[in-house]
C-alpha positions in Angstrom: 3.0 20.0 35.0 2.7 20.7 38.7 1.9 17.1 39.4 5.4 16.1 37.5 7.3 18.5 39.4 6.1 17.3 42.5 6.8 14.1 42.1 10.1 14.3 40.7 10.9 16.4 43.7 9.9 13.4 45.9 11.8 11.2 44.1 15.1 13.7 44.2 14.0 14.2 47.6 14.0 10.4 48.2 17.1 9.7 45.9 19.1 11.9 48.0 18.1 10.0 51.6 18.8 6.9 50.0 22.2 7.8 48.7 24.8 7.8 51.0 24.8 12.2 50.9 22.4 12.1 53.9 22.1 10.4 57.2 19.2 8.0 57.0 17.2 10.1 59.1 18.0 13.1 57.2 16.4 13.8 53.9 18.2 17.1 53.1 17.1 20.7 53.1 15.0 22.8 50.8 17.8 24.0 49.1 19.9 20.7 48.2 16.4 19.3 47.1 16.0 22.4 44.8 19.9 22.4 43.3 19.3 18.8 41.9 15.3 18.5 40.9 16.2 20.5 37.5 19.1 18.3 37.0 16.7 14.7 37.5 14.4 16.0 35.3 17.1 16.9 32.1 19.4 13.8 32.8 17.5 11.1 34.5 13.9 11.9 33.7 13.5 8.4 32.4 14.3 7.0 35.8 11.5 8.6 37.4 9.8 7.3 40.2 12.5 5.2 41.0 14.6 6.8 43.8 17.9 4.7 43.7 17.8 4.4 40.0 17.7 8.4 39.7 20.9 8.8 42.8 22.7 6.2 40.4 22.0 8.0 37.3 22.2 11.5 38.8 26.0 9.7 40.5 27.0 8.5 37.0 26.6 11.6 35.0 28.4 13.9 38.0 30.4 15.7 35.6 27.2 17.0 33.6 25.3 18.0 36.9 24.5 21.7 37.6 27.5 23.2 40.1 24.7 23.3 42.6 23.5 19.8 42.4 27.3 18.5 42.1 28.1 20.1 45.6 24.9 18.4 47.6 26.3 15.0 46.2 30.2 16.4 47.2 28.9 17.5 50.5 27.3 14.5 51.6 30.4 12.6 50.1 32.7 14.5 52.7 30.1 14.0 55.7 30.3 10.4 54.6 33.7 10.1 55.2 34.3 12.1 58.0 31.7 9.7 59.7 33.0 7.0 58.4 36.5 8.0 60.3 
């Protein structure tokens, strides 16, 4: 069990530098790795180890995502598009 955990936290941890919620260089804190781990693991578990395939699937079910893991993706949404400004 600790072996799956980890490794879904890497790829969560992954997922979310790839996605555009982080700088490249950036790969999130603690906490926003935390908020969305639980919600890879009920909704995109089948995805796992793939990184991009988990963002996309963790992206396309937004509205079932915990409020915690909705808010990393919104939050690096915003900083997205204030950058991109």
């Amino acid at each position: 069990m600790f072996k799956s955990a980890f490794v879904c936290t890497v790829v969560v941890l992954a997922s979310l530098n790839s996605a555009g919620a982080f700088a490249q260089e950036e790969r999130g804190t603690p906490e926003q790795r935390a908020a969305c781990t639980p919600d890879a693991f009920r909704l995109c578990a089948s995805y796992i180890p793939d990184p991009t395939r988990v963002e996309t699937c963790l992206r396309q079910r937004k509205s079932d995502l915990s409020e915690a893991c909705r808010s990393v993706f919104e939050q690096g949404a915003a900083a997205a598009a204030v950058k991109a400004r």
